[in-house]
C-alpha positions in Angstrom: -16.2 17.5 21.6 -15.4 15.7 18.4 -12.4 17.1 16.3 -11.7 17.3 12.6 -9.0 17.5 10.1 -9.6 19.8 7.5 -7.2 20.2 4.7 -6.5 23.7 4.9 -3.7 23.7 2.4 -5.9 22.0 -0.4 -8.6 24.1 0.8 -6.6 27.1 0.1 -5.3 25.9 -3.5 -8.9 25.0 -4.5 -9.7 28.4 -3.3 -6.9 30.6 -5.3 -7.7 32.4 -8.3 -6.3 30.8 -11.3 -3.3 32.9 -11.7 -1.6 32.4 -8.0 -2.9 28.9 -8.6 -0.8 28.5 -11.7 1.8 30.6 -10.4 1.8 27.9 -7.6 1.7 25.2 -9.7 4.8 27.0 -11.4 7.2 26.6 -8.8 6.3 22.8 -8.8 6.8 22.1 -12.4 7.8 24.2 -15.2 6.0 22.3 -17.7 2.9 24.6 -19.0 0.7 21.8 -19.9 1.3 19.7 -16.8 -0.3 23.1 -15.0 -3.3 23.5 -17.1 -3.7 19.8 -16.5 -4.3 20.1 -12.4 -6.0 23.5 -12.8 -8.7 22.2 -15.5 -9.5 19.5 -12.9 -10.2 21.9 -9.6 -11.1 22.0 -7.0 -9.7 18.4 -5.5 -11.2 16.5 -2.9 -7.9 15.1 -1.6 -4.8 15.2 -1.8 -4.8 11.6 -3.5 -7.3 12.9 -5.9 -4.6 16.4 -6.7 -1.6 13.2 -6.9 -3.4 11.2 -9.0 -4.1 14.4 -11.5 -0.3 15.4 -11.8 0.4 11.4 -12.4 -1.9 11.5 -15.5 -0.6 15.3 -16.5 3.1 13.3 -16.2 2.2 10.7 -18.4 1.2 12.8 -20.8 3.2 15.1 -21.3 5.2 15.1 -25.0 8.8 15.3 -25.4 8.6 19.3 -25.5 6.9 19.3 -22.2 9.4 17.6 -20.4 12.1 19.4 -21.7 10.2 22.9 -20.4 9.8 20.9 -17.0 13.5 19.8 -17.0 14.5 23.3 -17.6 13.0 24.3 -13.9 15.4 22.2 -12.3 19.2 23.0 -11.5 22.1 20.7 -12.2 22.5 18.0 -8.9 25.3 20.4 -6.7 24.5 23.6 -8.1 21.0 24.4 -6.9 19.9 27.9 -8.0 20.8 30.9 -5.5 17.8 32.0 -3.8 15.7 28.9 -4.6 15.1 27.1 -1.1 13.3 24.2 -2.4 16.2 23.2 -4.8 18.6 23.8 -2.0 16.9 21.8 0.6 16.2 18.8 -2.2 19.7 18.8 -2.8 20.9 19.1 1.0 22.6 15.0 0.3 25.3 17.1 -1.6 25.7 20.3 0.8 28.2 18.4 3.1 30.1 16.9 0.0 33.7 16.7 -0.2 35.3 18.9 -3.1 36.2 15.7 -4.7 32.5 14.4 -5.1 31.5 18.1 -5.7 33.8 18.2 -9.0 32.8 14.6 -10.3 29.3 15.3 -10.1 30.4 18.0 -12.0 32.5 16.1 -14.9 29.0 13.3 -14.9 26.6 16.5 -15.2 28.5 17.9 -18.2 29.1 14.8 -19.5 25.3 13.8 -18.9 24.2 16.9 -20.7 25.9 16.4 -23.5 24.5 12.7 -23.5 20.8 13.4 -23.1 20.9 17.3 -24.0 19.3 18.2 -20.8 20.4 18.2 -16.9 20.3 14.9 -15.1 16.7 14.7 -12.9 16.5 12.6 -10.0 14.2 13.0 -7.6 17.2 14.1 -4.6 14.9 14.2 -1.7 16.7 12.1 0.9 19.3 10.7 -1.4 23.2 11.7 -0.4 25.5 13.1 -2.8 27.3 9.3 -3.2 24.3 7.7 -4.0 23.3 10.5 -6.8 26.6 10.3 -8.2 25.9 6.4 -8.5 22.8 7.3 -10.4 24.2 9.2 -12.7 27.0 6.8 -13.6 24.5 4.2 -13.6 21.9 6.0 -16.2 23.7 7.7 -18.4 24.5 4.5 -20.5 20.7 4.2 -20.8 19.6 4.8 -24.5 18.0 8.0 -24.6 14.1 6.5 -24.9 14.6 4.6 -21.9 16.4 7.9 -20.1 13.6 9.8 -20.9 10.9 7.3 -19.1 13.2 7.5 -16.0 13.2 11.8 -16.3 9.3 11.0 -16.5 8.6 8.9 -13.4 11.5 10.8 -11.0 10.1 14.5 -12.1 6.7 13.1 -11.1 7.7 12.0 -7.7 9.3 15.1 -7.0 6.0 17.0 -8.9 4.6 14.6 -5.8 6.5 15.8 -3.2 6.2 20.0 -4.3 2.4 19.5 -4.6 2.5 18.0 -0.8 4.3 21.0 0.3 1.7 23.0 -1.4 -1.3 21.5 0.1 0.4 20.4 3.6 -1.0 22.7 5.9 -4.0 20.8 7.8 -5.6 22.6 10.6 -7.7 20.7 13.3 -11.2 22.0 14.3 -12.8 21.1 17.5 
């Protein structure tokens, strides 16, 4: 008997109606206009095909855009009660000492009043020390050059939300 992978995930997101799609989409990026970009372009035929949409929704996106899909995301330490996903990207700084936890405060605030926004990095598998380098690090950028780095780390975390969304793969026999 021959078995096959079917992506049931991306089956199932091709599949929704557009509102739970774009709800869906939602909770992967806040931006608006980076959701009607991947629900214009349904259904996918892989997952590359879905990645390769939200990279060219990403690049496109205007200032505006990214500040709506900034605005989704909680300040590095302080994920948003009740949101599991920010809580589990951000697990490098649940074991932090209070020490770390109150400079990453002082470099968030002082980030914000930089850049005008909260620092993005994409926090999947990163621990709190090597955020907190980041941070130092990037907020001497200029703000054109911060705003390219927003734009490629909220599209691999818009990466790493869509694969969550479309991970489920069942195997037929």
């Amino acid at each position: 008997m021959t078995s096959r992978t079917i992506p049931g995930g991306l089956a199932r997101f091709n599949a929704l109606e557009e509102s739970a799609a774009r709800a869906a989409l939602h909770e992967a990026c806040a931006s608006a206009a980076w959701g009607r970009h991947l629900l214009a372009k349904r259904p996918y035929a892989s997952v590359e095909e879905l990645y390769a949409a939200s990279d060219t929704a990403m690049a496109g996106l205007t200032a505006d855009d990214l500040a709506e899909a900034m605005a989704g995301h909680p300040p590095i330490g302080r994920p948003k009660a009740g949101d599991p996903t920010s809580a589990r990207e951000q697990r490098g700084m649940a074991g932090a000492s209070e020490e770390l936890r109150a400079e990453m405060l002082e470099l968030n605030l002082s980030y914000q009043e930089r850049f005008g926004h909260v620092f993005l990095i994409c926090a999947t598998g990163r621990t709190g020390e090597q955020m907190r380098d980041a941070v130092r690090e990037r907020i001497g950028n200029t703000p054109e050059r911060e705003r390219e780095i927003v734009r490629a780390e909220l599209g691999k975390i818009n990466r790493i939300r869509l694969g969550n969304l479309v991970q489920e793969e069942q195997t037929q026999r």
